[in-house]
C-alpha positions as CSV (number, residue, x, y, z in Angstrom):
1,X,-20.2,110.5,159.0
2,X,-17.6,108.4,160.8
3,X,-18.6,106.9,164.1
4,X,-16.9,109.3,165.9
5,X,-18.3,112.3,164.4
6,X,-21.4,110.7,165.0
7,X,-20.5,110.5,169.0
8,X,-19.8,114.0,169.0
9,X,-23.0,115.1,167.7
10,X,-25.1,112.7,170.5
11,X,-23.0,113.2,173.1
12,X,-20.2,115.5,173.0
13,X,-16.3,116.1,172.4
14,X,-15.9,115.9,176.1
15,X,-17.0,112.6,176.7
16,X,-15.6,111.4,173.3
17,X,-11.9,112.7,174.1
18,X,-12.7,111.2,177.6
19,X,-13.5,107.6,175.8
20,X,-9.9,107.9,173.9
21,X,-8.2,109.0,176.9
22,X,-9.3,105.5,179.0
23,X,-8.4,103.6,175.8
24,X,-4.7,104.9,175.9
25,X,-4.4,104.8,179.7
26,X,-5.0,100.7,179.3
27,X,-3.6,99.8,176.4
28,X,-0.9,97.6,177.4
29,X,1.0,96.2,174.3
30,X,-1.7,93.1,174.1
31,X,-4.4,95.4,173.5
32,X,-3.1,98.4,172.0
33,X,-0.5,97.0,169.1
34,X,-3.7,97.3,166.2
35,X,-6.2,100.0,166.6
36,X,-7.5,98.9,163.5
37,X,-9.2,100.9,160.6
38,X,-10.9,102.9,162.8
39,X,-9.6,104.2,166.0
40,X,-12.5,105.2,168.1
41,X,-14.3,102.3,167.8
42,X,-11.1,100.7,169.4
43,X,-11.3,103.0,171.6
44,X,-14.8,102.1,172.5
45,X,-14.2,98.5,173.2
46,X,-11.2,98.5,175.1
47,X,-13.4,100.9,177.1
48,X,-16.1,98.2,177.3
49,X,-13.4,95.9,178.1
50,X,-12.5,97.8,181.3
51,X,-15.9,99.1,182.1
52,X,-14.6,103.1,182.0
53,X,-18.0,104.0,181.0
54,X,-20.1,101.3,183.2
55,X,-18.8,101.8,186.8
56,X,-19.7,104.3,188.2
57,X,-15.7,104.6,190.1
58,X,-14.0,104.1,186.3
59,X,-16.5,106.3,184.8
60,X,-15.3,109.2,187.4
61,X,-11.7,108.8,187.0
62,X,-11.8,109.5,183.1
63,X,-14.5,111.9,183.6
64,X,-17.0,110.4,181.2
65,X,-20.2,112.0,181.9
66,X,-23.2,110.5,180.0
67,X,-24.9,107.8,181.8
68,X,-24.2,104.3,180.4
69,X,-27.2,103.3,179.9
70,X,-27.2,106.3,177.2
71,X,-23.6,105.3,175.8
72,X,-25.0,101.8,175.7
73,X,-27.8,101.8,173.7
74,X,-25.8,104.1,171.4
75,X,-22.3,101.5,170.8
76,X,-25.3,98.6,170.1
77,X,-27.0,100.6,167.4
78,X,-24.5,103.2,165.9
79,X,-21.2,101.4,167.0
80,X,-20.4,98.2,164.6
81,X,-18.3,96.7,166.7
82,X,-19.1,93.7,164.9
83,X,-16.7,95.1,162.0
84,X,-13.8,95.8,164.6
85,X,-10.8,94.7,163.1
86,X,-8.4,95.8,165.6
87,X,-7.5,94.6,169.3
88,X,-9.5,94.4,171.5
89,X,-9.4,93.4,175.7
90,X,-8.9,89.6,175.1
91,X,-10.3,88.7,178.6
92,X,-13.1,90.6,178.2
93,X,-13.7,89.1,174.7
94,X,-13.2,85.3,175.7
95,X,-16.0,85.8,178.6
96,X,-18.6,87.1,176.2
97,X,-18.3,90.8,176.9
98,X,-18.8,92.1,173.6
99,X,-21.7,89.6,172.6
100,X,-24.4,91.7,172.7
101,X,-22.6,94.6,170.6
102,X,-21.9,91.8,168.0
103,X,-25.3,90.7,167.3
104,X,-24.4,87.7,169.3
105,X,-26.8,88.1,172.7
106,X,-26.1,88.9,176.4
107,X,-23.2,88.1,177.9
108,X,-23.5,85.2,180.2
């Protein structure tokens, strides 16, 4: 099952569709130029990147409905960021963002 289909079943089309949708709406030719092998998992970081699913005024405008803490939990066990090989938001990646979805700790 591919980490989207995966989504789906937890949490639904809605939100996942919702996820891709704030992906594309911020790509911006730094972030956007490699997706990598697997699409929705660039999705999900450029979404942790721009905190679409954290806040609760981001999470409103692109309609993503599960609570964070949910989405959270799931990305850190089920998404493998760590095997990202696309782009990702390079700001958010140089302050330690992603850490703790790498295997890597907290961010600081």
């Amino acid at each position: 099952m591919s980490i989207r289909e995966g989504f789906v079943a937890r949490f639904g089309e809605a939100d996942a569709a919702a996820i891709e949708a704030a992906a594309r709406e911020h790509s911006n030719g730094i972030n956007s130029t490699r997706t990598g092998s697997d699409p929705f998992r660039w999705a999900i970081a450029i979404a942790i990147g721009y905190q679409c699913m954290e806040l609760g005024r981001y999470r409103a405008h692109h309609g993503i409905v599960t609570p964070w803490t949910d989405l959270k939990a799931w990305i850190i066990e089920h998404g493998n960021l760590k095997d990202h090989d696309g782009d990702v938001d390079y700001l958010s990646m140089f302050i330690g963002t992603y850490n703790e979805y790498v295997g890597k700790g907290a961010s600081q």
